[in-house]
N, C-alpha and C positions, 0 to 999 in steps of 0.2 A: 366292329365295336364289341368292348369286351361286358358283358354283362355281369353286374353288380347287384346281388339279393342283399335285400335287410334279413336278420333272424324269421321275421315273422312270415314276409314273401316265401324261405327256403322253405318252411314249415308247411304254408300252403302250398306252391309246386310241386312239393318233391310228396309231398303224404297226404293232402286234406283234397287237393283237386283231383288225382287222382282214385280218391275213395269216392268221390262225388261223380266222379264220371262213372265209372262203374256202377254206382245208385241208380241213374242216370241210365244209364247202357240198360240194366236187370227191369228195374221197376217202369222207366218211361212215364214217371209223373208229369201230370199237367202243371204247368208253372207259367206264372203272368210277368211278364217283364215289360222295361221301357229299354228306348235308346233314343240320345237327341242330338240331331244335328245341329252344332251351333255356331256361328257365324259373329264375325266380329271386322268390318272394316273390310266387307270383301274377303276375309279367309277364314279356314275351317278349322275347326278343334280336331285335333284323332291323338287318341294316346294308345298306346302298348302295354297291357297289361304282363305282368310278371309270371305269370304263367300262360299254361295253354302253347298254343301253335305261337306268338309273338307275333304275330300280325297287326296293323295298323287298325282302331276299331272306332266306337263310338262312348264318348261315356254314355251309361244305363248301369241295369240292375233290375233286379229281382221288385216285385212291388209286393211291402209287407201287408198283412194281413190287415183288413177293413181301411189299408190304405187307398187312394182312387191313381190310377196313374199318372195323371200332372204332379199330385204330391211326389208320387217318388222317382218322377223323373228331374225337380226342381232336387230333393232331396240326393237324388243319385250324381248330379254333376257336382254339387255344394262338394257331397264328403269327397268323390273322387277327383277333383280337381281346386276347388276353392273359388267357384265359377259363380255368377249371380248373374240369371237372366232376366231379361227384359221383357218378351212375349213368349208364349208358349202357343205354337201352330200345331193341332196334330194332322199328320200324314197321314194315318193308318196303319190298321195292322197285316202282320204277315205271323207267317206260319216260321219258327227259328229249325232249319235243322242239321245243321252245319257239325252238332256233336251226339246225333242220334236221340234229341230227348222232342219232346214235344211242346218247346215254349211258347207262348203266342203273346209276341213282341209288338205293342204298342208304340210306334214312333211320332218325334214330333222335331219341329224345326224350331230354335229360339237365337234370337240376340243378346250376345252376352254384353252384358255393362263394360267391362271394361278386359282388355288381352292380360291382365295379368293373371299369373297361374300358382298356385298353392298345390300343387298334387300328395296326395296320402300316397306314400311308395311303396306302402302295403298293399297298395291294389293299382296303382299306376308306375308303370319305370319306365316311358319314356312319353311326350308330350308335346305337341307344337300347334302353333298356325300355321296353316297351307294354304297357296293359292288354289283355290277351284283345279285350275290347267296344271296343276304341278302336284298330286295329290301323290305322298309317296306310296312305295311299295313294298312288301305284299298288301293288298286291302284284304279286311276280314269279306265273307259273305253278306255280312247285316249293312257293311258301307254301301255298297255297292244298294243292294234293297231299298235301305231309306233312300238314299240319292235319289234311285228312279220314283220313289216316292214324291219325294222333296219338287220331283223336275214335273211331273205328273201333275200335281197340284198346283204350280206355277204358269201352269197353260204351256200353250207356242213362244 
């Protein structure tokens, strides 16, 4: 598959993420993020962000200032997908360190109203449900995390 940048993706890729990782890399700021597993008819959301490694991941994000996490993990699937959920379960958190920083990733599991998908392709370029047994590949590290989260919480 041949990959397609909007302007503003190239912008972020090629100059904005990698300034941020290296921020990132020097400083090792503390930063509070979410990611949600969400679920709709038996399959899972994971999109591919335009940057980064392309790995298959979770929508999340950063949680802004005097925001609470549920806000901006409801917030974070809205803008990057078009998604409106139904419950918000939280998992728990982990420690994020997959690109050297010190995020600590609050996750949580939701059902979303309804499979249709709106993605911002400024921060999403590719998208789908998946079955549970068919999840594709490469998974980011954070999938993988929530899941044992998600399964953890679910019991036996």
């Amino acid at each position: 598959m041949r990959v397609r940048y909007t302007p503003a993706a190239l912008l972020y890729k090629f100059l904005l993420y990698p300034l941020l990782r290296l921020y990132w890399l020097v400083l090792r700021p503390n930063v509070l993020g979410v990611r949600c597993l969400i679920e709709h008819e038996g399959r899972v959301l994971l999109i591919r962000n335009p940057y980064g490694p392309m790995k298959w991941d979770l929508p999340g994000g950063g949680v802004r200032r005097g925001e609470r996490p549920e806000e901006a993990a409801r917030r974070e699937v809205r803008e990057e997908v078009g998604v409106s959920l139904k419950g918000l379960l939280p998992l728990g958190r982990y420690t994020g360190t997959e690109h050297y920083d010190k995020d600590t990733v609050v996750s949580y599991f939701a059902l979303a109203e309804s499979a249709a998908l709106k993605p911002r392709r400024a921060e999403v370029y590719d998208e789908g449900w998946f079955e549970w047994g068919r999840l594709p590949e490469p998974l980011s590290q954070e999938v993988a995390k929530v899941i044992r989260l998600y399964r953890a919480a679910a019991g036996p």
